[in-house]
N, CA, C and O of each residue as an XYZ file, in Angstrom:
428
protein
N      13.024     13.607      0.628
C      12.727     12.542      1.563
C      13.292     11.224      1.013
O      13.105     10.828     -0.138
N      14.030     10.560      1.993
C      14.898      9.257      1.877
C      13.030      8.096      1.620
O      11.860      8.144      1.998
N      13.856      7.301      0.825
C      13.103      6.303      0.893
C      13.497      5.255      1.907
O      14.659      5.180      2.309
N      12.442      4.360      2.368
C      12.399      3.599      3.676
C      12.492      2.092      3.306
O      11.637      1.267      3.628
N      13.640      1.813      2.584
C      13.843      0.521      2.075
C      13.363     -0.805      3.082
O      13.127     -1.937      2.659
N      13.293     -0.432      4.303
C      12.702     -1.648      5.391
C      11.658     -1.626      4.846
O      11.334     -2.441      3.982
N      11.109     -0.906      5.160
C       9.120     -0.407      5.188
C       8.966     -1.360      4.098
O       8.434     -2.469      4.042
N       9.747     -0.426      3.001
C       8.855     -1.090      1.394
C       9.110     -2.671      1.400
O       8.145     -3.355      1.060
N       9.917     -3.121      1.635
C      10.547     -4.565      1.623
C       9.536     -5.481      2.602
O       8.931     -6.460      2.163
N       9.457     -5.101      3.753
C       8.108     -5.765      4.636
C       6.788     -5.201      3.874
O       5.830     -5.918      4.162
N       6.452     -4.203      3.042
C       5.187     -4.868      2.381
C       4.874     -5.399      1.585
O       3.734     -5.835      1.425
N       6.229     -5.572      0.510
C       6.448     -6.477     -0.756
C       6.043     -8.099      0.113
O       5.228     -8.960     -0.219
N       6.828     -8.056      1.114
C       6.480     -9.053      2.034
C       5.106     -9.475      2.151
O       4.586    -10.480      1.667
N       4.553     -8.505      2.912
C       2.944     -8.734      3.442
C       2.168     -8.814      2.531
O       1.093     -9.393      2.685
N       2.674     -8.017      0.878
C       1.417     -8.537      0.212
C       1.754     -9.959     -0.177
O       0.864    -10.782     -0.392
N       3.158    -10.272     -0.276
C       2.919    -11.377     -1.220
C       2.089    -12.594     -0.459
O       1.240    -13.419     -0.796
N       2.808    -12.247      0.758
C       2.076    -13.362      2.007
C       0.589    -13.589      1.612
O      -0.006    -14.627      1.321
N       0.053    -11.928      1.713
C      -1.433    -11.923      1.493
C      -1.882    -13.100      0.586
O      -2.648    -14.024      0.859
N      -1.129    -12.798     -0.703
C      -1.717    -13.500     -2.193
C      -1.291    -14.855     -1.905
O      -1.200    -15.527     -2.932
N      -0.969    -15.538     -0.724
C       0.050    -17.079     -0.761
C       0.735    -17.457     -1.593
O       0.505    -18.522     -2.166
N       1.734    -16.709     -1.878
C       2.674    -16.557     -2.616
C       3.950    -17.048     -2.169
O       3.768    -16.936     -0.956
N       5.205    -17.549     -2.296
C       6.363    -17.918     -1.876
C       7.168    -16.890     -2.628
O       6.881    -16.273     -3.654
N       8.266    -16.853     -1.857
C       9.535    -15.734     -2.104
C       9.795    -16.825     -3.845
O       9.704    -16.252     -4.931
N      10.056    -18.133     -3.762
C      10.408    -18.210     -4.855
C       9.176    -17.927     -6.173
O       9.441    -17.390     -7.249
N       8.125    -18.322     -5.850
C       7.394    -18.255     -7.327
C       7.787    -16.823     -7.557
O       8.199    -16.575     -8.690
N       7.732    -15.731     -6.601
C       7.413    -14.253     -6.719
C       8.762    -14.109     -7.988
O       8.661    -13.817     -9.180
N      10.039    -14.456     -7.130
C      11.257    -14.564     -7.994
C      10.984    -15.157     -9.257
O      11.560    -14.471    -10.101
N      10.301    -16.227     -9.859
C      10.224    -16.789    -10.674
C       9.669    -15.913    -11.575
O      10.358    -15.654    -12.562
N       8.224    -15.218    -11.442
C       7.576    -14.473    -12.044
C       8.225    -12.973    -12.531
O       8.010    -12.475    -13.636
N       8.846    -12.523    -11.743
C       9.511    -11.190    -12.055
C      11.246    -11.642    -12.677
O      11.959    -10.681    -12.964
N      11.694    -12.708    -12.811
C      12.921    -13.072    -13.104
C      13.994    -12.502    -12.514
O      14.803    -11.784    -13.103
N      14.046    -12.925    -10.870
C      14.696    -12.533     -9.832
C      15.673    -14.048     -9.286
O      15.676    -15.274     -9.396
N      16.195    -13.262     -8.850
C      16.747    -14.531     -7.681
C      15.696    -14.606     -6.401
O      14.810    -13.811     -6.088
N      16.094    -15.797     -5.796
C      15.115    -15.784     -4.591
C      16.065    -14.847     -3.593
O      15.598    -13.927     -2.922
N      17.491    -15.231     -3.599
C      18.151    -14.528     -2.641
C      18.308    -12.942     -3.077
O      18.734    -12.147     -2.239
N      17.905    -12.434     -4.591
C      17.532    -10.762     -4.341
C      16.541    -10.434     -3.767
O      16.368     -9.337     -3.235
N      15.499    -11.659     -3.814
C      13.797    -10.931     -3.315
C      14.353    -11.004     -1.859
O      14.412     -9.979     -1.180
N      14.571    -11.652     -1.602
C      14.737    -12.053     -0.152
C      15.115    -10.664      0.610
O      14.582    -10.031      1.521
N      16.576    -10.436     -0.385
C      17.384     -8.986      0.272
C      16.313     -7.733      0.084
O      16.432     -6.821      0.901
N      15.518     -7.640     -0.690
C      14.900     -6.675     -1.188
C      13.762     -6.646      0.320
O      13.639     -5.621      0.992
N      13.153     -7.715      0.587
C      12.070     -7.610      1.531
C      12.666     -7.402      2.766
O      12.041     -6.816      3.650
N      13.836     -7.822      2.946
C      14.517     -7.399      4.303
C      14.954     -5.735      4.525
O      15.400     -5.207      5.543
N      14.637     -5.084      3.105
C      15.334     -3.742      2.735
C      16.550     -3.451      3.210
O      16.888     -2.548      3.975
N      17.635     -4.898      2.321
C      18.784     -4.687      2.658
C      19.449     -4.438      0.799
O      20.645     -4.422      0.507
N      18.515     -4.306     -0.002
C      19.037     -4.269     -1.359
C      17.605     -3.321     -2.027
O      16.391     -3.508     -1.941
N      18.302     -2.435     -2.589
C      17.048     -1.429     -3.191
C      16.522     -1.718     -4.619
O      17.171     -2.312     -5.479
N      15.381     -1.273     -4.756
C      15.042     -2.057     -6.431
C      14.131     -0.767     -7.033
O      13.297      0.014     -6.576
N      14.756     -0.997     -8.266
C      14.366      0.114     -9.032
C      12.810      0.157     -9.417
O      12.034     -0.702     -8.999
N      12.411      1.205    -10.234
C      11.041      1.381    -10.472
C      10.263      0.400    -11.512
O       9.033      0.371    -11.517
N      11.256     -0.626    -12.637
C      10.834     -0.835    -13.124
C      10.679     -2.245    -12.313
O       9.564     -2.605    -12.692
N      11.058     -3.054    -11.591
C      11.183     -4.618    -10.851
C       9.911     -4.184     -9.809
O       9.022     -4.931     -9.399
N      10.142     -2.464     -9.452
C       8.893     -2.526     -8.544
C       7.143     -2.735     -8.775
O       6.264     -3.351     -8.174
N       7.218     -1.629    -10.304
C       6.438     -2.282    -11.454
C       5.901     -3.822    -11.720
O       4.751     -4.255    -11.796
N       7.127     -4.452    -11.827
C       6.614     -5.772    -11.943
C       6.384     -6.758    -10.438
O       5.401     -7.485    -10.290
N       6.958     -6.681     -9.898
C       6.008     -6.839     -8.479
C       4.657     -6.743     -8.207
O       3.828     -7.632     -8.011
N       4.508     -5.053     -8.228
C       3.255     -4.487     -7.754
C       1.909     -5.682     -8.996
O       0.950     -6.381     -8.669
N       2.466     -5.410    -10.240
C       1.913     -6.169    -11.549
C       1.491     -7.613    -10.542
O       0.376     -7.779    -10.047
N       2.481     -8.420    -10.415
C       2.491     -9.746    -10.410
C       1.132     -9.889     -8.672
O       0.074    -10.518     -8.663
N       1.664     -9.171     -7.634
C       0.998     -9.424     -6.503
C      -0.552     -8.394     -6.455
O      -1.435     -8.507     -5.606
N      -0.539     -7.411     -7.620
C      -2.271     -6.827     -7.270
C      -1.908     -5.679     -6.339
O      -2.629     -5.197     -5.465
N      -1.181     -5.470     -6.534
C      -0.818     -3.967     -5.439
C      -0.362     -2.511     -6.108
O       0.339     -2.577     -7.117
N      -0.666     -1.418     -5.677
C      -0.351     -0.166     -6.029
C       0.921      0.217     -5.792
O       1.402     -0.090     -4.701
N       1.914      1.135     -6.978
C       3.040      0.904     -6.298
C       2.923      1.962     -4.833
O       3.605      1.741     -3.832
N       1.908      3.150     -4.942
C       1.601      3.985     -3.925
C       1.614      3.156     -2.602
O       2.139      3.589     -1.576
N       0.785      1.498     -2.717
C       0.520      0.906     -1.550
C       1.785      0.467     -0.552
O       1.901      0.239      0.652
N       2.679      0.473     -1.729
C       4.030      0.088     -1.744
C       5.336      0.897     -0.942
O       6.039      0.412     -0.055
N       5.430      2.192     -1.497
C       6.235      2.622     -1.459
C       5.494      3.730     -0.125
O       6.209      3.977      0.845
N       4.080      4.324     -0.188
C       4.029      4.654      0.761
C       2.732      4.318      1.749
O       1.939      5.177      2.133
N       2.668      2.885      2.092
C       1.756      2.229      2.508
C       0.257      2.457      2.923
O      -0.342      2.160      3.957
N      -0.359      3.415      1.158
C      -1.487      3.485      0.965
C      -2.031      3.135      0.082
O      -1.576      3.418     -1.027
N      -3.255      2.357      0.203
C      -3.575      1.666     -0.709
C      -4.760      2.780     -1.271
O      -5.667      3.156     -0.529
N      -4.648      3.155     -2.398
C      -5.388      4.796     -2.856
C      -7.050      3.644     -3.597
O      -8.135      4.054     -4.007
N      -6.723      2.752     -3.523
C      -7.780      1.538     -4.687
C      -8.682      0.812     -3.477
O      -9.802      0.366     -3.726
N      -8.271      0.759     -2.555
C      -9.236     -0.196     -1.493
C     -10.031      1.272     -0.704
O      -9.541      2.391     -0.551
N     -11.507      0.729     -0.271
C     -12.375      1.688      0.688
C     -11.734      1.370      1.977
O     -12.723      1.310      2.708
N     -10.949      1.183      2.552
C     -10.358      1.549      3.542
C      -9.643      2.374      3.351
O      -9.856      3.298      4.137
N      -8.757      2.586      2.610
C      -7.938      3.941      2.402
C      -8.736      4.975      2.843
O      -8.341      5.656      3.789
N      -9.812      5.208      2.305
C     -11.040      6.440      2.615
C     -11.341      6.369      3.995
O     -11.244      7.267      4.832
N     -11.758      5.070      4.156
C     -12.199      5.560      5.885
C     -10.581      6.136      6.635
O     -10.370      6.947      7.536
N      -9.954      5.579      6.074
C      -8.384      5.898      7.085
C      -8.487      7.421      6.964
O      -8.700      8.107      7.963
N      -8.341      7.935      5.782
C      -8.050      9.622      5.335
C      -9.077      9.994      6.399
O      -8.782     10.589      7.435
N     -10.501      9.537      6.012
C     -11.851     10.831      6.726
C     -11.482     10.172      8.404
O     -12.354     10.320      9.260
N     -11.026      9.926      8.534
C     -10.798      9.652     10.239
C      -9.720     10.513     10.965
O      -9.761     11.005     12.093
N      -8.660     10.566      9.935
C      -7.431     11.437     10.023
C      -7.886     12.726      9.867
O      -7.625     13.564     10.730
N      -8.673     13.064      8.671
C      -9.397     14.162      8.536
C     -10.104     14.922      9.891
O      -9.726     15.900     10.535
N     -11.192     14.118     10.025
C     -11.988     14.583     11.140
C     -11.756     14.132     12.831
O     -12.586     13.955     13.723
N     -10.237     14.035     12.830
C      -9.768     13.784     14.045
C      -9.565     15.697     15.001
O      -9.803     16.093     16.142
N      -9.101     16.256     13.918
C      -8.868     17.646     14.271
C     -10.317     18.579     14.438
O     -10.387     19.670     15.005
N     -11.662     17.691     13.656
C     -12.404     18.888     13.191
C     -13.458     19.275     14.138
O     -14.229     18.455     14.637
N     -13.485     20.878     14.443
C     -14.562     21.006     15.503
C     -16.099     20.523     15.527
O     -16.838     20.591     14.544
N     -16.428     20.089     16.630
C     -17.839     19.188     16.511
C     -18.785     19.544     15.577
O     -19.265     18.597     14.953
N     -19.432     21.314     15.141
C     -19.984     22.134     14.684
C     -19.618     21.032     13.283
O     -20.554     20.302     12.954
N     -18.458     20.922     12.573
C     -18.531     21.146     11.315
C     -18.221     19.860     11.064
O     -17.786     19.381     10.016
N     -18.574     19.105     12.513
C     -18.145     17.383     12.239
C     -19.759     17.232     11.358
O     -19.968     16.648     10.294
N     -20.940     18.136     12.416
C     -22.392     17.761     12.324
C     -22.774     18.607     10.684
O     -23.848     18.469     10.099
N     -21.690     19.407     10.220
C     -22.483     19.942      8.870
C     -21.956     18.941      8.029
O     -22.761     18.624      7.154
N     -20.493     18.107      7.972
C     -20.096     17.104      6.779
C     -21.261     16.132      6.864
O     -22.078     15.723      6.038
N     -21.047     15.907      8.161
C     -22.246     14.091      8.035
C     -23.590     14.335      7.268
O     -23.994     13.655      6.324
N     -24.418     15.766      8.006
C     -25.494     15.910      6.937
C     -25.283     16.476      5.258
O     -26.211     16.466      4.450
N     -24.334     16.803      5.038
C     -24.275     17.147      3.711
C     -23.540     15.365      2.989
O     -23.754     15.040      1.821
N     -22.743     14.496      3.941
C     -22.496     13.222      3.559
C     -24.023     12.911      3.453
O     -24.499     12.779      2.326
N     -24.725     12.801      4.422
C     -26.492     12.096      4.182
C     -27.166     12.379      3.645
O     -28.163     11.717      3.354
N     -26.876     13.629      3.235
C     -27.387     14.204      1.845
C     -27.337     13.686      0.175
O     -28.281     13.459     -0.581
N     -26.035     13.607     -0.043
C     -25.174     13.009     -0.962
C     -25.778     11.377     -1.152
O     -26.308     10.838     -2.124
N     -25.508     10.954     -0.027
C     -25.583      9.109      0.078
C     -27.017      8.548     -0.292
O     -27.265      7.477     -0.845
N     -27.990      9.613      0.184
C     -29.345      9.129      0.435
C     -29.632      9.875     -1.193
O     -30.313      9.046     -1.796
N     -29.446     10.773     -1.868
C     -29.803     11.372     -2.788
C     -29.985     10.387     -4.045
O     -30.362     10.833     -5.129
């Protein structure tokens, strides 16, 4: 499987946005140009594992969140999975998880 150099580049984007961050400090911190970050978030220039490393480092992000826009560290990730999960699952065994979940939670 090809990697999705747009994708990853708009969330290098969105997190940094998140953290109010500017394309240049980001550059500053990882010892970039502004015009590589720039190309990189447009996913018109690809960046290796170790710049992605220091990214993910500098903005608080997973490179997982990164590369395949899950964040495995935030409780939303979980609700996303058990929703995806129990989108398929027959009602019967929707009603045995929840009580064995209320089981668990309340225990």
């Amino acid at each position: 499987m090809a990697l999705d150099y747009v994708a990853i580049g708009a969330r290098i984007r969105a997190a940094r946005i998140e953290k109010k961050m500017t394309q240049e400090k980001l550059a500053e911190k990882i010892g970039v140009s502004i015009a590589f970050l720039s190309r990189v978030e447009r996913g018109n220039s690809y960046i290796n594992l170790r710049r992605l490393n220091e990214i993910c480092s500098v903005l608080g992000v997973t490179e997982g969140e990164i590369l395949n826009g899950v964040a495995t560290q935030r409780h939303t990730y979980l609700i996303r999975e058990f929703s995806k999960l129990f989108k398929h699952c027959p009602p019967e065994k929707l009603k045995l998880i929840y009580k064995v979940a209320k089981t668990i939670i309340e225990d």
